[in-house]
C-alpha positions as CSV (number, residue, x, y, z in Angstrom):
1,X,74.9,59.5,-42.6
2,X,76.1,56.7,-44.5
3,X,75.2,53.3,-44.7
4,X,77.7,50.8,-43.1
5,X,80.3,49.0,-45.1
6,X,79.9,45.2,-45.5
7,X,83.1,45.0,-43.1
8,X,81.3,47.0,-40.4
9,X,77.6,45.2,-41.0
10,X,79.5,41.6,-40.8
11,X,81.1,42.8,-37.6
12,X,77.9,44.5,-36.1
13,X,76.1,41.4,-37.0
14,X,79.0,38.6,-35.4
15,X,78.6,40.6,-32.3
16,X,75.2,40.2,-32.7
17,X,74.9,36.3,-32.8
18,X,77.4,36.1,-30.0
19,X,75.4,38.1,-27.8
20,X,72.5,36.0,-28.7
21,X,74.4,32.7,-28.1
22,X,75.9,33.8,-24.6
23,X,72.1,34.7,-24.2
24,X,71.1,31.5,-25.0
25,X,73.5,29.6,-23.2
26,X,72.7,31.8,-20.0
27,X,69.2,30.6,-20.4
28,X,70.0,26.9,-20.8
29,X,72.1,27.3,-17.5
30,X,69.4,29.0,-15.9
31,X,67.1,25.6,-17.2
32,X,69.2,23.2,-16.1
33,X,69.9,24.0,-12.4
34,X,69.9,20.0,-11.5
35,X,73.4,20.2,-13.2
36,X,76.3,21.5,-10.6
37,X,79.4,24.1,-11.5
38,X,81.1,21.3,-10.0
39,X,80.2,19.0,-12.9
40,X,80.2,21.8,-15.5
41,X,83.7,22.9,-14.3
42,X,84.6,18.8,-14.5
43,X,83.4,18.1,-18.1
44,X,83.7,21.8,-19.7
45,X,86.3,23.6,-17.7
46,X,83.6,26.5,-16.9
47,X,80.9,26.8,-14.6
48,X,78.6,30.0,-14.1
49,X,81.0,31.1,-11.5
50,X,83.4,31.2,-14.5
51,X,80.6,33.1,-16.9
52,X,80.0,35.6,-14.1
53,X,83.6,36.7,-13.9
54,X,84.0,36.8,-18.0
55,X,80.5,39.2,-17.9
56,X,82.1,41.1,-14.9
57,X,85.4,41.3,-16.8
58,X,83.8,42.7,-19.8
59,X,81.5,45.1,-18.1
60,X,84.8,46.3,-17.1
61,X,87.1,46.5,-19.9
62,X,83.7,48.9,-21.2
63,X,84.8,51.1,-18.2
64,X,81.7,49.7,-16.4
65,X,81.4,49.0,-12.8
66,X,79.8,45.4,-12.1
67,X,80.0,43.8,-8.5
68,X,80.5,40.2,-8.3
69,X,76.9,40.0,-6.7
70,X,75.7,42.1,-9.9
71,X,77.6,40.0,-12.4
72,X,76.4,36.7,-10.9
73,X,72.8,37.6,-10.5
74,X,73.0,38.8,-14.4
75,X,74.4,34.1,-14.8
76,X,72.1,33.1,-11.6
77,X,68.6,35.1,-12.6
78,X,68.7,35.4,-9.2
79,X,71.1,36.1,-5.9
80,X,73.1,33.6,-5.8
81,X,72.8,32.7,-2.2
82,X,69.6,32.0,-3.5
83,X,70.6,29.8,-6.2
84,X,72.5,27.4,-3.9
85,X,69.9,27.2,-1.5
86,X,67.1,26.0,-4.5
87,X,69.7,24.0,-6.2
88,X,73.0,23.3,-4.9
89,X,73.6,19.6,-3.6
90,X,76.3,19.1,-1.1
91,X,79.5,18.1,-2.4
92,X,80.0,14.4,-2.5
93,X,82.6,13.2,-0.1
């Protein structure tokens, strides 16, 4: 077996920091639950609704079955019926 060519270790290693960037930015999501998708979706045009589909969307372009419920869990940490009831306001009026 060969070592990999600088092509294929600069690719390996971009996907890499992306993974650990969407990581991080899952996280910071996760830490910051007193912000709404509503006001994500407002200032950034995504929410973690949006993330959940993109994961979902990926897990199946691999071929890989993801429920909605799966995929959002994976954003959430958690159900996320039980993500709205810890930390979603009501919608203002």
């Amino acid at each position: 077996m060969s070592d990999p060519s600088p092509e294929e270790l600069a690719e390996r290693e971009r996907t890499e920091l992306e993974a650990a960037a969407f990581r991080r930015l899952v996280e910071h999501l996760r830490e910051r639950s007193d912000v709404q998708n509503l006001e994500l979706m407002d200032t950034a045009g995504f929410c973690r609704n949006c993330l959940s589909k993109w994961y979902r969307g990926a897990a199946e372009e691999r071929g890989l079955e993801l429920s909605d419920s799966d995929a959002r869990t994976a954003i959430y940490g958690m159900p996320y019926e039980e993500w709205k009831a810890r930390h979603q306001r009501p919608s203002p009026s």
